[in-house]
N, CA, C and O atoms as CSV, one atom per row, in Angstrom:
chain,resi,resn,atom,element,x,y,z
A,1,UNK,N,N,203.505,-26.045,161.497
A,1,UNK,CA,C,203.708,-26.656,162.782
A,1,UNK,C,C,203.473,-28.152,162.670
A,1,UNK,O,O,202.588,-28.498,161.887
A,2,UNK,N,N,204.012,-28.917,163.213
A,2,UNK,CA,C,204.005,-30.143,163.438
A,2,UNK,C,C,203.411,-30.790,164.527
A,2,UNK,O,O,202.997,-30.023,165.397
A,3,UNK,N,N,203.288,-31.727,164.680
A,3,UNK,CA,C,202.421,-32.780,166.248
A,3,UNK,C,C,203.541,-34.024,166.157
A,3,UNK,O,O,203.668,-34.556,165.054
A,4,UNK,N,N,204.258,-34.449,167.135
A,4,UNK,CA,C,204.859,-35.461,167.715
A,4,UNK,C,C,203.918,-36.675,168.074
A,4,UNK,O,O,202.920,-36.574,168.788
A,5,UNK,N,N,204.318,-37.707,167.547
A,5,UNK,CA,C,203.176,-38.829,168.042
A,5,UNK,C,C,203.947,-38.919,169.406
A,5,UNK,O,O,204.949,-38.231,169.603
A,6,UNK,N,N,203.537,-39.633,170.173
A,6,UNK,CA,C,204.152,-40.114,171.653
A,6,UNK,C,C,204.908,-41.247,171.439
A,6,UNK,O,O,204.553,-42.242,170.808
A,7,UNK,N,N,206.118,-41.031,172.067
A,7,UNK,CA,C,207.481,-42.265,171.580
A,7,UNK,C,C,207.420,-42.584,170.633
A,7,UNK,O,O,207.436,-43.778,170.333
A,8,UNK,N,N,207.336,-41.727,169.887
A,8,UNK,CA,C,207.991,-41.635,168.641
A,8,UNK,C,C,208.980,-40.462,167.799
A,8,UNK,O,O,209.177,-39.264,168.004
A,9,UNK,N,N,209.538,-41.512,166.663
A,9,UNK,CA,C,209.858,-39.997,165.845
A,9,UNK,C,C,209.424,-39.021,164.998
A,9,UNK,O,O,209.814,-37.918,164.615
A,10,UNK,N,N,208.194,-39.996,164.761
A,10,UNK,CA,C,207.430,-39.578,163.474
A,10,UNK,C,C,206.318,-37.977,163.425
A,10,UNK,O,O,205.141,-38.139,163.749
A,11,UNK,N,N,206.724,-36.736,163.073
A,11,UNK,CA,C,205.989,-35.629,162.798
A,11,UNK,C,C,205.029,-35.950,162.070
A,11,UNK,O,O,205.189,-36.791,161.185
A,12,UNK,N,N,203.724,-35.296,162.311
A,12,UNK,CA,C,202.110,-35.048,161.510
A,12,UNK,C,C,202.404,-33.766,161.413
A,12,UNK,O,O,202.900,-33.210,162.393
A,13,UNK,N,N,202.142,-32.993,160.134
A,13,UNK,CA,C,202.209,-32.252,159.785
A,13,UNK,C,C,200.637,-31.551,159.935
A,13,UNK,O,O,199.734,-32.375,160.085
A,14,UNK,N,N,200.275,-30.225,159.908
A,14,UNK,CA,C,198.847,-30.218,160.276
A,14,UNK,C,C,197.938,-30.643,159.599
A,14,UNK,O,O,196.865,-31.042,160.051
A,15,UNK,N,N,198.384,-30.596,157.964
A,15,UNK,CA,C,197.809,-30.548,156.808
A,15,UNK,C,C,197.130,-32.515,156.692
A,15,UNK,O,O,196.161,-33.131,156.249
A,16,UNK,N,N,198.338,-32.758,157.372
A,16,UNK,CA,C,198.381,-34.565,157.464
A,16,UNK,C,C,197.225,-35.272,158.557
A,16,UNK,O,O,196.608,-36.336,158.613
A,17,UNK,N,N,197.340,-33.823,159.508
A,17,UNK,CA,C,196.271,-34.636,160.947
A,17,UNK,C,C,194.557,-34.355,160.664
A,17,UNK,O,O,193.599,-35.014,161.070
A,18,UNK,N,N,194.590,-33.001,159.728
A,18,UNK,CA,C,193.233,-32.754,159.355
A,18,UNK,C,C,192.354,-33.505,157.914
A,18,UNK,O,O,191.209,-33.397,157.476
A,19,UNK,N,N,193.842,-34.454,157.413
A,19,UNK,CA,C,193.009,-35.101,156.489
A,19,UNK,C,C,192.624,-36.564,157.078
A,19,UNK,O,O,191.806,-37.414,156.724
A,20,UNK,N,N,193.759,-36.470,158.340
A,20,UNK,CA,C,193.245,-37.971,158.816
A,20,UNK,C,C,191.966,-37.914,159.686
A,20,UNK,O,O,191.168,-38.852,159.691
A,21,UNK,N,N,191.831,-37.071,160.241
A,21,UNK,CA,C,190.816,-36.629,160.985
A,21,UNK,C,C,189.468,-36.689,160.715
A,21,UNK,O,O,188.539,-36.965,161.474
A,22,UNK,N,N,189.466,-36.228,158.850
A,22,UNK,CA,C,188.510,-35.980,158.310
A,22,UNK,C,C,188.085,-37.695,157.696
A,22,UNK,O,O,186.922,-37.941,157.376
A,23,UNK,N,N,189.011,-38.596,157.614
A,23,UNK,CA,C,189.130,-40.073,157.264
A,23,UNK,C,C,188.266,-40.762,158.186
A,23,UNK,O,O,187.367,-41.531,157.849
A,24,UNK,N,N,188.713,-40.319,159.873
A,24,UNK,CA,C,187.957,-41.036,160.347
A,24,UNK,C,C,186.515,-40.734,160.581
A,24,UNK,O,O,185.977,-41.715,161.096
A,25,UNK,N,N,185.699,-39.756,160.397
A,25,UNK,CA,C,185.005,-39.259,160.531
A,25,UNK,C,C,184.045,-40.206,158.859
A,25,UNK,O,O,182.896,-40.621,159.011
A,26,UNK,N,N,184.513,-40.309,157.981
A,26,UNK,CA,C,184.125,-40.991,157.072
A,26,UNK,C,C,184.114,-42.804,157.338
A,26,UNK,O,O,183.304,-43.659,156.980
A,27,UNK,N,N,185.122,-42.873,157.955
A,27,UNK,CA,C,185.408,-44.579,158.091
A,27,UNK,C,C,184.149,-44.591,159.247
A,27,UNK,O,O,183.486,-45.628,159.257
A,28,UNK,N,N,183.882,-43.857,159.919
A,28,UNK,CA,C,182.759,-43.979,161.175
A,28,UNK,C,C,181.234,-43.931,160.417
A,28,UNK,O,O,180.160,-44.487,160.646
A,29,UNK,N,N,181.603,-43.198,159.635
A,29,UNK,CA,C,179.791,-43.227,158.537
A,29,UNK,C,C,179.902,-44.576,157.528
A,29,UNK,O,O,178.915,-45.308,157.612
A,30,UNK,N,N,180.728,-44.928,156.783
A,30,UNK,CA,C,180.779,-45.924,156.301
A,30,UNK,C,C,180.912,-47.367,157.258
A,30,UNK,O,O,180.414,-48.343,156.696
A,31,UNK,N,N,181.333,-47.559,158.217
A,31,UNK,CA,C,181.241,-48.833,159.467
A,31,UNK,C,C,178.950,-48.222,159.757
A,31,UNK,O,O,177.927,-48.899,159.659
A,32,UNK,N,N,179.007,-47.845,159.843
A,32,UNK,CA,C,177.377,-47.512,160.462
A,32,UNK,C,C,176.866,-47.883,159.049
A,32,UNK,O,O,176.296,-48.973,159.014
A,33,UNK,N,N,176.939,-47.265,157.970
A,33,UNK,CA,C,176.083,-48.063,157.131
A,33,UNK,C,C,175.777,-49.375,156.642
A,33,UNK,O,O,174.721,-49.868,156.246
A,34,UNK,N,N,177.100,-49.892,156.773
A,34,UNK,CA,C,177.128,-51.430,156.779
A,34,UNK,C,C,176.756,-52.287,157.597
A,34,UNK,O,O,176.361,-53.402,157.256
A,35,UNK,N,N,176.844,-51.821,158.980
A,35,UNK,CA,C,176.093,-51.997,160.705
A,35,UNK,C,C,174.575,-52.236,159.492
A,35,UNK,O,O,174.293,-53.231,158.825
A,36,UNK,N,N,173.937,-51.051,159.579
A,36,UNK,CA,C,172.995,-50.523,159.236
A,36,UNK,C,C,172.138,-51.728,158.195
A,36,UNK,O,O,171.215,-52.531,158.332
A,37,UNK,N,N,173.187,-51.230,156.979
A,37,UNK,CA,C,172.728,-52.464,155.850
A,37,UNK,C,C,172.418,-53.888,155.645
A,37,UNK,O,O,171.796,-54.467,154.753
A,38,UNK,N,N,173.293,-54.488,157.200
A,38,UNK,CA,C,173.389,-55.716,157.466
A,38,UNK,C,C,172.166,-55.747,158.386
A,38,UNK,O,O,171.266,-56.585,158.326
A,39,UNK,N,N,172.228,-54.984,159.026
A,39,UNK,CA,C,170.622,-55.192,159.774
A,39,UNK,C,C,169.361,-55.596,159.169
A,39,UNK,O,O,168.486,-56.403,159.485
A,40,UNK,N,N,169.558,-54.689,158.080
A,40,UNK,CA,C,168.078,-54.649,157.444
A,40,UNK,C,C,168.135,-55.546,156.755
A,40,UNK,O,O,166.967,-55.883,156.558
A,41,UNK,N,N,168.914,-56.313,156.128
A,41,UNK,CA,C,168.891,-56.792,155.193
A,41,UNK,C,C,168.771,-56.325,153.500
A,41,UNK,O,O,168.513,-57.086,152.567
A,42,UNK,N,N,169.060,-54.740,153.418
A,42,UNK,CA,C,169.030,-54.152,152.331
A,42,UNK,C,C,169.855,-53.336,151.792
A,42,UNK,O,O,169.762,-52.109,151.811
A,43,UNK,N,N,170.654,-53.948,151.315
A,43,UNK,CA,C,171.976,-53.732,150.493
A,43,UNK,C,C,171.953,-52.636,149.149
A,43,UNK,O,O,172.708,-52.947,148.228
A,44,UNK,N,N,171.133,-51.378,148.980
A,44,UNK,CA,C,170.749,-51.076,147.926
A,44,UNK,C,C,171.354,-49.786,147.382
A,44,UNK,O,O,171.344,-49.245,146.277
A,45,UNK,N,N,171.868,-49.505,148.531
A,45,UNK,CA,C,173.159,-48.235,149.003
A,45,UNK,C,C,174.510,-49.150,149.034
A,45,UNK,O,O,175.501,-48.470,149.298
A,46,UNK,N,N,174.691,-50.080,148.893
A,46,UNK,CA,C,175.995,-50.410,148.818
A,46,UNK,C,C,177.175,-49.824,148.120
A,46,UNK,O,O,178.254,-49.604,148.670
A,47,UNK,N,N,176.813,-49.521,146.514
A,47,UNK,CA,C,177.391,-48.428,146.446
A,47,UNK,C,C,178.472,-47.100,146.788
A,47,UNK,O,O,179.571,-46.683,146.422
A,48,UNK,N,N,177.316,-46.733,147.791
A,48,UNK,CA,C,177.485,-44.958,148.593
A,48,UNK,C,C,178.102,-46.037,149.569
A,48,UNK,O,O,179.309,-45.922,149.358
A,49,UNK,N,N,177.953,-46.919,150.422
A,49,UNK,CA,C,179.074,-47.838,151.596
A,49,UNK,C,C,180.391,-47.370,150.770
A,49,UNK,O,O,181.255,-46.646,151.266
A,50,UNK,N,N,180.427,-47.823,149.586
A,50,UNK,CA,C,181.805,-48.788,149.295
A,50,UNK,C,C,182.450,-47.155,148.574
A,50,UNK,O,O,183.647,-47.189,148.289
A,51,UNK,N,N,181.929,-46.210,148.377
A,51,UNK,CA,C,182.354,-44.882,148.101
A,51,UNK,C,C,182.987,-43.877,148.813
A,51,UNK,O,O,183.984,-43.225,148.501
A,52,UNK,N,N,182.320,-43.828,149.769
A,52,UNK,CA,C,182.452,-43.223,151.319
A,52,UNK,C,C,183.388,-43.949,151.724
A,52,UNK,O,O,184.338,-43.263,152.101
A,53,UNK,N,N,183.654,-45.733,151.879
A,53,UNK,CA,C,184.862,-46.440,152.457
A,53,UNK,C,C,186.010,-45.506,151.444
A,53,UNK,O,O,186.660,-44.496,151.715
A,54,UNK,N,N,185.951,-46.092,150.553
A,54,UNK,CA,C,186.944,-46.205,149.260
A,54,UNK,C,C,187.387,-44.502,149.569
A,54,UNK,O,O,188.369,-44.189,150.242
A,55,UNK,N,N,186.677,-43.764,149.087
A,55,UNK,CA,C,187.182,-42.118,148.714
A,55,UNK,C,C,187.630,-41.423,150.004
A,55,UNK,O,O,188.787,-41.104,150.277
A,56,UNK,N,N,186.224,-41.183,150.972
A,56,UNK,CA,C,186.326,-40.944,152.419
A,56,UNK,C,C,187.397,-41.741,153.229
A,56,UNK,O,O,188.266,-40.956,153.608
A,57,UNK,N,N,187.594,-42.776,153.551
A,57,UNK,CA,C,188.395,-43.453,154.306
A,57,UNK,C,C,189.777,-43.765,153.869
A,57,UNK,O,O,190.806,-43.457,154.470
A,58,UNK,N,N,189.682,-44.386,152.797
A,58,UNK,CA,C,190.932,-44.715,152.542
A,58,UNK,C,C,191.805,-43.748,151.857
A,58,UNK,O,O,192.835,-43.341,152.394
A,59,UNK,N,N,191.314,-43.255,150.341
A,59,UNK,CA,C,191.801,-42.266,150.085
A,59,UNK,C,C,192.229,-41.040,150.704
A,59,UNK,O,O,193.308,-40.573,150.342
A,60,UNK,N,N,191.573,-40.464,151.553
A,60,UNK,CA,C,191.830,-39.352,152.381
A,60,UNK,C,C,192.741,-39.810,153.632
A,60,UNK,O,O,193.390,-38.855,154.059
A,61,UNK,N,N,192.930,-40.832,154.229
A,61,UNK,CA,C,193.967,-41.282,155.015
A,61,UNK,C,C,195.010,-41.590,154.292
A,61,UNK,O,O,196.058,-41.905,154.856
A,62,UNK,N,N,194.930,-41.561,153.183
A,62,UNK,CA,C,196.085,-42.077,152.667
A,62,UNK,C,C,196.819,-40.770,152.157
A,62,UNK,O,O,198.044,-40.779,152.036
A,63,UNK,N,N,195.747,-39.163,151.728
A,63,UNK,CA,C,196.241,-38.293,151.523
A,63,UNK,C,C,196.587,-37.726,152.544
A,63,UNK,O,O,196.825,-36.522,152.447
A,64,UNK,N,N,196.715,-38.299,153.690
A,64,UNK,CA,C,196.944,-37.575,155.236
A,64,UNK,C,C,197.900,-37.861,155.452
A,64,UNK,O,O,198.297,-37.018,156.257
A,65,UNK,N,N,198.839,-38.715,155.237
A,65,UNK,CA,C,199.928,-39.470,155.104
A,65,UNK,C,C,201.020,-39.141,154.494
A,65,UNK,O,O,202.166,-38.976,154.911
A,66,UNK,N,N,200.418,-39.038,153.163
A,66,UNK,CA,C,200.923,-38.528,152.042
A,66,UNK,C,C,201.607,-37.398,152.533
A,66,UNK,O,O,202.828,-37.505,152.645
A,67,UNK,N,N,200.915,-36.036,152.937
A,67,UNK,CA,C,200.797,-34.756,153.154
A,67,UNK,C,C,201.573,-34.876,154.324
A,67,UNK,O,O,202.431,-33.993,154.332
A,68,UNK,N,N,201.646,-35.913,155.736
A,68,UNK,CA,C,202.435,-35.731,156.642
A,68,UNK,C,C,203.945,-35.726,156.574
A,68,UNK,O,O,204.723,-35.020,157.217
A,69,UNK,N,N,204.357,-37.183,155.151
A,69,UNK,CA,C,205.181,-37.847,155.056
A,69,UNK,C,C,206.070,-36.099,154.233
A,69,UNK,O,O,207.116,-35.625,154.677
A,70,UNK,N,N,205.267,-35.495,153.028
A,70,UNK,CA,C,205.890,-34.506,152.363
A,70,UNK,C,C,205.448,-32.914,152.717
A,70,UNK,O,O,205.206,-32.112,151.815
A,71,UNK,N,N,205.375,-32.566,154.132
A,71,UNK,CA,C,204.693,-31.615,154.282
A,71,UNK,C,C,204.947,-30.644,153.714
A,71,UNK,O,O,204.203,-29.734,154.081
A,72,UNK,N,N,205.726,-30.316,152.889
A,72,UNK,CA,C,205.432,-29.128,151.652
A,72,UNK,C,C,204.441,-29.329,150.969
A,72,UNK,O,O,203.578,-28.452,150.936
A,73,UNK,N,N,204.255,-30.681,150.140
A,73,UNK,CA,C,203.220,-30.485,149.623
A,73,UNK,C,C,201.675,-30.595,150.470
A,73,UNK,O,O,200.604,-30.561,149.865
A,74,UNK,N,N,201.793,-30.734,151.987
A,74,UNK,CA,C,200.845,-30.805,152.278
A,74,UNK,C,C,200.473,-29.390,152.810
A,74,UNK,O,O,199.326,-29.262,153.238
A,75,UNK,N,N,201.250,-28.381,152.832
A,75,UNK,CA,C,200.682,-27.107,153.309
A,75,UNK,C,C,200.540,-26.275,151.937
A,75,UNK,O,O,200.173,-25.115,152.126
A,76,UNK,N,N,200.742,-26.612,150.686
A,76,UNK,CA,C,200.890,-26.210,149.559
A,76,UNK,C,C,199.349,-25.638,148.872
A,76,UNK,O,O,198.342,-26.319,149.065
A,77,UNK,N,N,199.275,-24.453,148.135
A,77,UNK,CA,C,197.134,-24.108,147.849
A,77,UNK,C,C,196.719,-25.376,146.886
A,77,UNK,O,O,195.518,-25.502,146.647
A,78,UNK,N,N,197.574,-26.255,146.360
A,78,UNK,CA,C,196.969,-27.409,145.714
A,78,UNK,C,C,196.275,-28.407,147.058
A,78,UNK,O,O,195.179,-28.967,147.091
A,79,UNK,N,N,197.125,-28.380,147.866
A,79,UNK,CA,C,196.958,-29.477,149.218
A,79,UNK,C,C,195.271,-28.345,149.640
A,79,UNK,O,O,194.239,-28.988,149.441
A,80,UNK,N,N,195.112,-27.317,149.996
A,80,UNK,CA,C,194.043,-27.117,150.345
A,80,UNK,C,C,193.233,-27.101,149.172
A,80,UNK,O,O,192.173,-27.665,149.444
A,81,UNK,N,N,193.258,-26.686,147.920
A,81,UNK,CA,C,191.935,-27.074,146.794
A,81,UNK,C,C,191.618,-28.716,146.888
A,81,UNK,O,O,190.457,-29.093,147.041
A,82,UNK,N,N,192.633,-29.587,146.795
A,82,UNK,CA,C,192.854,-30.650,147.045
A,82,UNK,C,C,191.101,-31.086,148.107
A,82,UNK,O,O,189.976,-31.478,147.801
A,83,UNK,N,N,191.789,-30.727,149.336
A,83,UNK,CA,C,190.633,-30.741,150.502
A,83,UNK,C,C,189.588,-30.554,150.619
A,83,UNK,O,O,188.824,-31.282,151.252
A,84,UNK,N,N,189.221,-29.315,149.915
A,84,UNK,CA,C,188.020,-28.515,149.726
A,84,UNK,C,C,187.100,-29.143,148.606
A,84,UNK,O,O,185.888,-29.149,148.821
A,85,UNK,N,N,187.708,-29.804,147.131
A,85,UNK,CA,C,187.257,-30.141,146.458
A,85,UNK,C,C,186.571,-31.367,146.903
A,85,UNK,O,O,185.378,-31.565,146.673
A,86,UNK,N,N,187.366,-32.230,147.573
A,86,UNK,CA,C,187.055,-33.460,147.603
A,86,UNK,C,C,185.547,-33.489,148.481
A,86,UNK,O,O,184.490,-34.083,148.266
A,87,UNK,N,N,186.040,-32.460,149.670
A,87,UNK,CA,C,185.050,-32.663,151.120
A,87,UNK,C,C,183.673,-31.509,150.677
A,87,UNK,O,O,182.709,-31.233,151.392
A,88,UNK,N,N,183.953,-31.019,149.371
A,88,UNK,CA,C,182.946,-30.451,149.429
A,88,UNK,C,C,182.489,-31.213,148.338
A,88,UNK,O,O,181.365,-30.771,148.103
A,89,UNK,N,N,182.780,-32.240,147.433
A,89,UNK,CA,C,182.037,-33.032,146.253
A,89,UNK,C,C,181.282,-34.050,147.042
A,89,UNK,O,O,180.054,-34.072,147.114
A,90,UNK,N,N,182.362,-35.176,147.830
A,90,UNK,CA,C,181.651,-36.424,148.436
A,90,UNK,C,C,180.721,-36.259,149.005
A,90,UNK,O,O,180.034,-37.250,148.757
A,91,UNK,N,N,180.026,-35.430,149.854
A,91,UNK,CA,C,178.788,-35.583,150.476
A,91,UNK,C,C,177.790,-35.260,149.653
A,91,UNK,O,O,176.698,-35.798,149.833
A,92,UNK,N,N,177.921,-34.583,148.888
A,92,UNK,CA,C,176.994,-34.683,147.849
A,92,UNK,C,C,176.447,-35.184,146.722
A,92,UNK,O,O,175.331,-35.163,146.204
A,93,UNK,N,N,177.914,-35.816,146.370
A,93,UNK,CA,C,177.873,-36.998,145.246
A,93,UNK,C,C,177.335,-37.997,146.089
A,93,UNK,O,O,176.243,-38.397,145.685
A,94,UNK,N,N,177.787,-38.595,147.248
A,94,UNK,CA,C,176.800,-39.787,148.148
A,94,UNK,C,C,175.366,-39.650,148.008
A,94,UNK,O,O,174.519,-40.325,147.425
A,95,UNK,N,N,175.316,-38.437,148.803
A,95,UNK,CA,C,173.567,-38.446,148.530
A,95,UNK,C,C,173.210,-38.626,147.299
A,95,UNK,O,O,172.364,-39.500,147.112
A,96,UNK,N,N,173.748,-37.850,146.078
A,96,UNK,CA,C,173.207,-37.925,144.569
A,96,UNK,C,C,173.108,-39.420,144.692
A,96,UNK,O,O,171.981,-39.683,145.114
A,97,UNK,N,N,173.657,-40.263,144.543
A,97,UNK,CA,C,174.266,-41.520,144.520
A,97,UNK,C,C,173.210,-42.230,145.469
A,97,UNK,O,O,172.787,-43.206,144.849
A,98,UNK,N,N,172.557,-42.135,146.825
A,98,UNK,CA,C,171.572,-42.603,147.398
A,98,UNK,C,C,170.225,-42.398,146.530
A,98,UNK,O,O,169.517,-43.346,146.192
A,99,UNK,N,N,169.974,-41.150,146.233
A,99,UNK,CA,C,168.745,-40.894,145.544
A,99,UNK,C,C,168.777,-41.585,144.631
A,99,UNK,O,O,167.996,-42.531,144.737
A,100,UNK,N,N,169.542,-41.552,143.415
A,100,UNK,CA,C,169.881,-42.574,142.505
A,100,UNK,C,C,169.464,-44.046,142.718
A,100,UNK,O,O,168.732,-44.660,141.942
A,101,UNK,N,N,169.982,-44.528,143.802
A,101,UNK,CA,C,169.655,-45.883,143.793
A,101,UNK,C,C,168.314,-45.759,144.077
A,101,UNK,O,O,167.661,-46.532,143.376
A,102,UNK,N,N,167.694,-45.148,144.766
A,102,UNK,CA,C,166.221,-45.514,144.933
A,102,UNK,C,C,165.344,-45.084,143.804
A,102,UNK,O,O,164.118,-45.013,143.729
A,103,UNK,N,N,166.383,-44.789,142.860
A,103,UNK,CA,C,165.376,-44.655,141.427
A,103,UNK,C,C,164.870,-43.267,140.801
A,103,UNK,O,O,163.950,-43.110,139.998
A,104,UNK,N,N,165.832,-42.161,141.461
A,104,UNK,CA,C,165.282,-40.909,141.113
A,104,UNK,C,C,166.374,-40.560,140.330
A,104,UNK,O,O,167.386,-40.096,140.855
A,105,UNK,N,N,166.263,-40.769,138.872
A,105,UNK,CA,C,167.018,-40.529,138.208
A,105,UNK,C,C,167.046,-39.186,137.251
A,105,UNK,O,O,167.486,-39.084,136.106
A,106,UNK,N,N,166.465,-38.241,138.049
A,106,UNK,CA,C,166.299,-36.467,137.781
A,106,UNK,C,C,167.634,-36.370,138.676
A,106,UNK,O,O,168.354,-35.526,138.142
A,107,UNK,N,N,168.075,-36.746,139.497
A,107,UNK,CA,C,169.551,-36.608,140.213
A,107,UNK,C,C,170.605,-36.289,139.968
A,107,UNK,O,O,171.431,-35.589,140.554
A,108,UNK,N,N,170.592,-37.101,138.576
A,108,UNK,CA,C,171.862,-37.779,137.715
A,108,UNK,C,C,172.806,-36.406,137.342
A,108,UNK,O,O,174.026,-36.474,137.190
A,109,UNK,N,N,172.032,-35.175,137.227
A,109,UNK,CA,C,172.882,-33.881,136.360
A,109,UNK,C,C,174.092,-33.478,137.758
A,109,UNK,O,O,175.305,-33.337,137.599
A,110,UNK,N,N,173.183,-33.333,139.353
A,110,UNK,CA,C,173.833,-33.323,140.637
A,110,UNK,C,C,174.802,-34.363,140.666
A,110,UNK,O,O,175.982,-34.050,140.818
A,111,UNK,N,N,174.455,-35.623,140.535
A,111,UNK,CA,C,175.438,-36.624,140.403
A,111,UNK,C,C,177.394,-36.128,139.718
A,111,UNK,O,O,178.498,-35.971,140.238
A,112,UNK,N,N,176.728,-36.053,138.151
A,112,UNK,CA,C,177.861,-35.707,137.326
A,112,UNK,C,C,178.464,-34.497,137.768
A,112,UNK,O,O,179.663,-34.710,137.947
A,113,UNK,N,N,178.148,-33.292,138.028
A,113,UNK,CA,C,178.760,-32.084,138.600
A,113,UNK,C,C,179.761,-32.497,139.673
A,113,UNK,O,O,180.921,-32.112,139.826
A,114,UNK,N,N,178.911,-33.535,140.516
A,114,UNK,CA,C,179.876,-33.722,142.098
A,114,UNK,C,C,181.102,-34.398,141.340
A,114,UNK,O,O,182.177,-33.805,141.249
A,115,UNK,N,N,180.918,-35.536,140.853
A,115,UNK,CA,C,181.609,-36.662,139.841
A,115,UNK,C,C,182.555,-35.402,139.434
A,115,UNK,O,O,183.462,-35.679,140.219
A,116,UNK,N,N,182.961,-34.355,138.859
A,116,UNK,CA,C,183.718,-33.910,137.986
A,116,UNK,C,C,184.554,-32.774,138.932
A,116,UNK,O,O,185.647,-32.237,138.752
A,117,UNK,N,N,183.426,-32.632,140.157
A,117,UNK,CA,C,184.405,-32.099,141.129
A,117,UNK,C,C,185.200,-32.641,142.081
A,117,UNK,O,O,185.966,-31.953,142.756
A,118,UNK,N,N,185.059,-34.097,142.223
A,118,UNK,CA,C,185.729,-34.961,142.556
A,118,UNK,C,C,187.062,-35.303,141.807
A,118,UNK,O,O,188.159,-35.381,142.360
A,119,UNK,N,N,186.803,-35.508,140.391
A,119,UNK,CA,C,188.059,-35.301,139.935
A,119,UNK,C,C,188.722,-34.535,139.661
A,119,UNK,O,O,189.939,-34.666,139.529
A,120,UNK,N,N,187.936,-33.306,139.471
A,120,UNK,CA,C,189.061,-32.221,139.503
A,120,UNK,C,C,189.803,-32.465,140.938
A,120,UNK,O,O,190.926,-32.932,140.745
A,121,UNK,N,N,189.483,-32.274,142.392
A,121,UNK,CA,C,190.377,-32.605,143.160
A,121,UNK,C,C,191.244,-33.815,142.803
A,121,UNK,O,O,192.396,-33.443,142.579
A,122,UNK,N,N,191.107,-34.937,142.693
A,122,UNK,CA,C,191.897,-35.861,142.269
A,122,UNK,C,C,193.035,-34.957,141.566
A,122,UNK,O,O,194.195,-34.901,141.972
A,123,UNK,N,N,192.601,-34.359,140.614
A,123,UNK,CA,C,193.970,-33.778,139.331
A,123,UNK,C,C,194.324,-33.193,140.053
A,123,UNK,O,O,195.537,-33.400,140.101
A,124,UNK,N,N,193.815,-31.901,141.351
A,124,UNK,CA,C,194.993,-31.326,141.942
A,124,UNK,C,C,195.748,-31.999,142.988
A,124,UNK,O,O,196.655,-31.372,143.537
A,125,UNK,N,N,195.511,-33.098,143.306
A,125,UNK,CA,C,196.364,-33.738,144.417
A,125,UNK,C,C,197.252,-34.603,143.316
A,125,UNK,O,O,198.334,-34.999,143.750
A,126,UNK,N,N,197.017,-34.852,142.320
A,126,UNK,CA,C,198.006,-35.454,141.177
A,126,UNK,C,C,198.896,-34.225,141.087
A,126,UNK,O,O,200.126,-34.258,141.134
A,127,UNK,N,N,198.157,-33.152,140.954
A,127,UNK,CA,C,199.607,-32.234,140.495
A,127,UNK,C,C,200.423,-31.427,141.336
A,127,UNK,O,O,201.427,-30.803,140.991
A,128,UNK,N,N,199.765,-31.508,142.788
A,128,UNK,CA,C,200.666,-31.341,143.921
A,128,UNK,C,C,201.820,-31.895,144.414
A,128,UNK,O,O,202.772,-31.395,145.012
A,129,UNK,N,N,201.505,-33.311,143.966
A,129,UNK,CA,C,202.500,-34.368,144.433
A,129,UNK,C,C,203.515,-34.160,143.079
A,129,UNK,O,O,204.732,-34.249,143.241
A,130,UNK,N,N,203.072,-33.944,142.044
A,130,UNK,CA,C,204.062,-34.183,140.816
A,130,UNK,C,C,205.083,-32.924,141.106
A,130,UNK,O,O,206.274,-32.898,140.797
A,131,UNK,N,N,204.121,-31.582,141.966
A,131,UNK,CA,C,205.101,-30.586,141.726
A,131,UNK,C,C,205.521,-30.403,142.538
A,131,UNK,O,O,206.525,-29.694,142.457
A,132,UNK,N,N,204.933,-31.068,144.446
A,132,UNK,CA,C,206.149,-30.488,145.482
A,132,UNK,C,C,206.769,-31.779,145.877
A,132,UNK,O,O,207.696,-31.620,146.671
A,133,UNK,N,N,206.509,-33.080,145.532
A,133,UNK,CA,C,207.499,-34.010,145.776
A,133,UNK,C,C,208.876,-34.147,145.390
A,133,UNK,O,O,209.087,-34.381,144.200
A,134,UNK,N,N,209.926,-34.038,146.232
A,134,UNK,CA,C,211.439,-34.541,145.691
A,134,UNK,C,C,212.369,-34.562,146.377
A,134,UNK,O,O,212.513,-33.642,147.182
A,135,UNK,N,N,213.093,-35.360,146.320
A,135,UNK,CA,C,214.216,-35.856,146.813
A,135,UNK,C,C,214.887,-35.056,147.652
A,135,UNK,O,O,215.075,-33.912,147.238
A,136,UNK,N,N,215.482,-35.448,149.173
A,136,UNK,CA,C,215.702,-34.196,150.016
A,136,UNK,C,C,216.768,-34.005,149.966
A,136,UNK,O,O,217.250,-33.041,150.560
């Protein structure tokens, strides 16, 4: 199923509205930490800011897009491992990644696990696009 923006032509595909959805919900935690960071004056998580912007926000709006623009591949089981991998690595790689900076470096094994489940999603949204993108 699709969603119509208003005066427009442009279809969101569902697969497209729940990754943007999930973008802003990240772009809203990353704007507060920087709120946050600038307050205090302690920049020590910058890091987990610029991770959460970067992966959470941009990346995932951009896979929302992606997924609206080709909605085959966005309703495709790569497009949901895709999702699952990512939204279930980043919050936990962040935190690993907070603890970390404050010096608890028993973390680091949590760290790398999230880290590798992060890219494994990465590889399946690489190989979603390689295999349901094409020419209409």
């Amino acid at each position: 199923m699709q969603t119509s923006l208003p005066n427009q032509s442009i279809a969101l595909s569902n697969a497209g509205i729940k990754w943007l959805k999930i973008a802003i919900v990240y772009l809203i935690v990353g704007v507060a930490m920087g709120i946050v960071m600038g307050a205090k004056e302690d920049f020590t998580l910058r890091p987990v800011h610029a991770h959460i912007n970067l992966i959470g926000w941009t990346t995932m709006a951009l896979a929302g897009l992606i997924y609206s623009v080709f909605p085959q591949a966005g309703e495709s089981r790569l497009a949901k491992t895709h999702f699952w991998l990512t939204n279930l690595s980043l919050p936990v790689m962040m935190f690993a990644l907070a603890v970390l900076m404050f010096g608890h470096k028993e973390i680091v094994p949590v760290l790398v696990v999230s880290e590798i489940v992060a890219a494994a999603s990465i590889v399946a949204f690489a190989a979603n696009i390689f295999m349901n993108l094409r020419r209409q």
